[in-house]
Steps between C-alpha positions, in 0.01 A plus 500: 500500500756271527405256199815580273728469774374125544501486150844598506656306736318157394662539135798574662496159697363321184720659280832423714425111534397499146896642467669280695307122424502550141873676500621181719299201293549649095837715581733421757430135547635370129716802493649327885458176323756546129841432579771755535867591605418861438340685793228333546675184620570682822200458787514885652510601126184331489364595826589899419305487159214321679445762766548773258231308280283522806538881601259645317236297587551549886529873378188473337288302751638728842409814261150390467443406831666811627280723237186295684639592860556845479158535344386338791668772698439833340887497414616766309547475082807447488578125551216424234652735237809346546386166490276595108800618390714170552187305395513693164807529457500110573215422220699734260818372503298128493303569170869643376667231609309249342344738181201348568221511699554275830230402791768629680554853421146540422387408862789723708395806199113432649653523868664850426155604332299339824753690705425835319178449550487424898695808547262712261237386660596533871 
């Protein structure tokens, strides 16, 4: 049964565009758009913070679809263990982050749990 691997890596793909539109339109955009001498006046200032802004949701997309594929395959355990523990460990520290509850960090701490579950269950 396959269904929480699919289930896995379609929040993963949801969950990393989610990321990276919203991060672009509410934070980087009018953060890009105040005016500054500071560090932030400098373009590959701007371009490093963007692509580290973006990480994690390439991270968290390739992780979901790679949890799908080795399913798919009969891969070994490993590669989805590794991949709950960086989704947890990803919803954690975005619920601590924040100290709140976030769509966020709720949907990558249902990823690790759908990931548990596709390797209990196969």
């Amino acid at each position: 049964m396959q269904i929480y691997a699919i289930i896995v890596a379609t929040l993963g793909v949801i969950v990393a565009v989610a990321h990276s539109t919203l991060s672009e339109r509410i934070l980087l955009e009018p953060l890009y758009r105040e005016r500054t001498d500071g560090m932030l006046a400098a373009k590959p200032m701007r371009d490093i913070i963007r692509a580290v802004f973006h990480m994690p949701s390439i991270a968290w997309a390739g992780l979901g679809i790679a949890v799908m594929l080795n399913r798919m395959q009969d891969g070994s355990d490993l590669l989805p263990i590794i991949a709950a523990i960086i989704f947890m460990l990803s919803g954690i520290g975005n619920l601590a982050a924040l100290r709140r509850p976030h769509p966020g960090g709720l949907v990558l701490l249902a990823m690790a749990i759908a990931t548990i579950a596709d390797i209990w269950i196969n």
